[in-house]
C-alpha positions as CSV (number, residue, x, y, z in Angstrom):
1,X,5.4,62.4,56.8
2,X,5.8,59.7,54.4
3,X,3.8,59.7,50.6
4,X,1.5,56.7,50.3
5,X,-0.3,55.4,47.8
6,X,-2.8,53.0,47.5
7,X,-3.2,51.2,44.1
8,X,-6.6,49.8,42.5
9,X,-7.4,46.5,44.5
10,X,-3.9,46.6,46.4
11,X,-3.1,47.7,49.7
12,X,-1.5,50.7,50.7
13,X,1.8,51.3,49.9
14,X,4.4,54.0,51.5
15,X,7.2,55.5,49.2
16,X,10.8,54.2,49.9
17,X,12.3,57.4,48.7
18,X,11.2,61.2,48.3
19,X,12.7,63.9,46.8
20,X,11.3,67.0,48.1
21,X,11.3,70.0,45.9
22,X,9.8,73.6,45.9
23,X,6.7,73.0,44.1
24,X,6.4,69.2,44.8
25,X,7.2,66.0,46.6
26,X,8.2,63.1,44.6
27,X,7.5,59.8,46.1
28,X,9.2,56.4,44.4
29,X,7.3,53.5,45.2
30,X,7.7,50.0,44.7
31,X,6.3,48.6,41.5
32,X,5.4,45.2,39.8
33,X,5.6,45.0,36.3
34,X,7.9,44.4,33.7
35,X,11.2,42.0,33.1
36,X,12.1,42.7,36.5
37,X,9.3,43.2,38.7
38,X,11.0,43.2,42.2
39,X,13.0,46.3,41.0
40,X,10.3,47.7,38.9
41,X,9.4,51.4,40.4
42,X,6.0,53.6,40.7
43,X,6.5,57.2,40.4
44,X,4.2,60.1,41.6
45,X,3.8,63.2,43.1
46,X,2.0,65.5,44.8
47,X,1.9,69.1,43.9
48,X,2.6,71.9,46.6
49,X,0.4,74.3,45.0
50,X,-2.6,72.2,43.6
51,X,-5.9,72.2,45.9
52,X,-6.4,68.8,47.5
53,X,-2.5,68.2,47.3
54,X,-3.3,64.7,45.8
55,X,-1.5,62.1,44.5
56,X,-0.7,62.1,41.2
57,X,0.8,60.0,38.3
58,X,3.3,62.1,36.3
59,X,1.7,62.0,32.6
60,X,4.2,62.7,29.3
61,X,2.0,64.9,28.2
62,X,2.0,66.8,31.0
63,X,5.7,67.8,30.7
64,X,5.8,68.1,27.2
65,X,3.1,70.9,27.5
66,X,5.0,72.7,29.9
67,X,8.5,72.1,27.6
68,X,6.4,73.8,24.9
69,X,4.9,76.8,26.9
70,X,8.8,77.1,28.1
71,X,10.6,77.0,24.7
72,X,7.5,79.6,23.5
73,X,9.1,82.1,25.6
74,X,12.8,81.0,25.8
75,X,13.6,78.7,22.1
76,X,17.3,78.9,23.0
77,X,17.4,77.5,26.5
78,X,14.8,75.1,26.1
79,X,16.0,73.3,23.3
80,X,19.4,73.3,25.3
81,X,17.6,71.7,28.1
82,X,16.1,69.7,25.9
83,X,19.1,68.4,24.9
84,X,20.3,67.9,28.3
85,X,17.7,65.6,28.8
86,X,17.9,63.7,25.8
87,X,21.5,63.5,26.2
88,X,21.0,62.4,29.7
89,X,18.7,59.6,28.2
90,X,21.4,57.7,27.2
91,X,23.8,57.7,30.3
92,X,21.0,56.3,32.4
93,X,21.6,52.9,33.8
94,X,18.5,50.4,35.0
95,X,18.5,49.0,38.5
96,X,20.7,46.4,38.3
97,X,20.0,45.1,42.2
98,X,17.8,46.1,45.0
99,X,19.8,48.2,46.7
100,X,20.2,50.5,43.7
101,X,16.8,50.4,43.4
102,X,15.9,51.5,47.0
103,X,18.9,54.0,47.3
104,X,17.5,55.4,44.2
105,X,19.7,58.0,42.9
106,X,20.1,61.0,40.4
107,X,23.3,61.6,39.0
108,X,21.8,64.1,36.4
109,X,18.8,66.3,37.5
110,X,21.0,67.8,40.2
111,X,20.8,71.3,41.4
112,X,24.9,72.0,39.7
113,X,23.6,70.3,36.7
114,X,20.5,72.1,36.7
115,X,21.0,75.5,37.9
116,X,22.1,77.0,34.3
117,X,18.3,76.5,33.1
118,X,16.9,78.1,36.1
119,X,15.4,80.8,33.3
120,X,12.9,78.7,32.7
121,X,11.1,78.6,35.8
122,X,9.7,81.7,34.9
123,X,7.4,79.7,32.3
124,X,5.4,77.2,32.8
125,X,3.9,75.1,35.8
126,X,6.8,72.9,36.6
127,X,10.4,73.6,37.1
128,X,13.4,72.6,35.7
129,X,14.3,70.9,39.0
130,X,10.9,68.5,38.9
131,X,10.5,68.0,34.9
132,X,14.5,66.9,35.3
133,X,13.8,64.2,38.3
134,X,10.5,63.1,36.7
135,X,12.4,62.3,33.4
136,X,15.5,60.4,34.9
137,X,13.0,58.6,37.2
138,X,10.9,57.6,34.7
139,X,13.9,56.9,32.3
140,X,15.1,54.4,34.8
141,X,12.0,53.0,35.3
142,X,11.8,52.2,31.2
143,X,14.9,51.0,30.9
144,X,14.9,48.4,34.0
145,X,11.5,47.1,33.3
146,X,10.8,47.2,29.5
147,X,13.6,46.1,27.4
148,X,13.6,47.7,24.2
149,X,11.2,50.4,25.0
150,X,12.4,54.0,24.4
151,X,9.3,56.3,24.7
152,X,10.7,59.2,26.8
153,X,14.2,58.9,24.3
154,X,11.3,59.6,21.4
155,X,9.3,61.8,22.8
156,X,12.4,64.4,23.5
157,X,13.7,63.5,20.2
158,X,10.3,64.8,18.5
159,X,10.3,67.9,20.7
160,X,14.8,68.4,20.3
161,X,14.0,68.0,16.0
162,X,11.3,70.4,16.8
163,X,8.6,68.4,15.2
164,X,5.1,70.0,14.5
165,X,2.6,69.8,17.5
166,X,0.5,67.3,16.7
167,X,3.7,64.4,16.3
168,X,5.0,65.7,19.9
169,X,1.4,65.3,21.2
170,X,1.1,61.8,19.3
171,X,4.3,60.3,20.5
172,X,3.6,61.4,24.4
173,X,0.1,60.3,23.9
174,X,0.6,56.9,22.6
175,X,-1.6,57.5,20.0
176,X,1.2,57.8,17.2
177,X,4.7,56.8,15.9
178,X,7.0,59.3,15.0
């Protein structure tokens, strides 16, 4: 069965690519905004365990929570996956045509790359494995559609300097500048 999703005053749209996972389905849908709307991409998932299994939108602050619950528990490994994923920020390319877009690929949130932080799916409400993918979609989205923007780069920059709680919650808020 295929994800859809139907946005406010649009009609329904069906995800070009999932990535099924253990404790959720990833769906990339097409998206419209930005410098390059045609390759511009909507991500959201759906939860395995959640009642109502609905659609969600994946929410910084959602992950950042769950980073922090993680590293409360395991300082070490989190800040080394932390760094993996801040490190990864930077190898990311955008789309550059539409059949990268709709191929859609990970090169870093793989289950090799991964496995090594597999500790921490012991805390927390996501894994590795979907924090990862949600990241380096998201990151790709960013950097094809909004030139100069660098949110998820900041946000794991506050939580790799291990900022106080209130900056990290700022920067994945939008509510703050670092």
């Amino acid at each position: 069965m295929v994800m859809e999703w139907k946005p406010k005053g649009s009609e329904k749209r069906q995800a070009f690519k999932e990535f099924h996972l253990k404790d959720a389905v990833i769906g990339v849908f097409q998206g419209s905004k930005g410098n390059k709307p045609e390759l511009d991409i909507v991500v959201k998932y759906q939860d395995k365990f959640t009642t109502g299994n609905r659609i969600r939108t994946p929410k910084h602050i959602h992950w950042v929570i769950d980073l922090l619950l993680k590293k409360e528990h395991n300082e070490k490994l989190t800040l080394e996956f932390i760094d993996y994923l801040y490190s990864m920020y930077d190898k990311i390319e955008p789309f550059k045509t539409k059949e990268d877009q709709q191929n859609c690929k990970l090169k870093f949130t793989n289950p090799e790359n991964l496995k090594r932080f597999d500790e921490l799916n012991k805390y927390g409400q996501y894994s590795v494995e979907f924090i990862g993918h949600v990241i380096e979609l998201l990151s790709i989205e960013e950097k094809t559609g909004m030139e100069g923007a660098f949110m998820f780069k900041d946000v794991l920059k506050a939580l790799k300097d291990k900022k106080d709680i209130f900056s990290i919650v700022s920067s994945a808020t939008l509510n703050g500048k670092l």
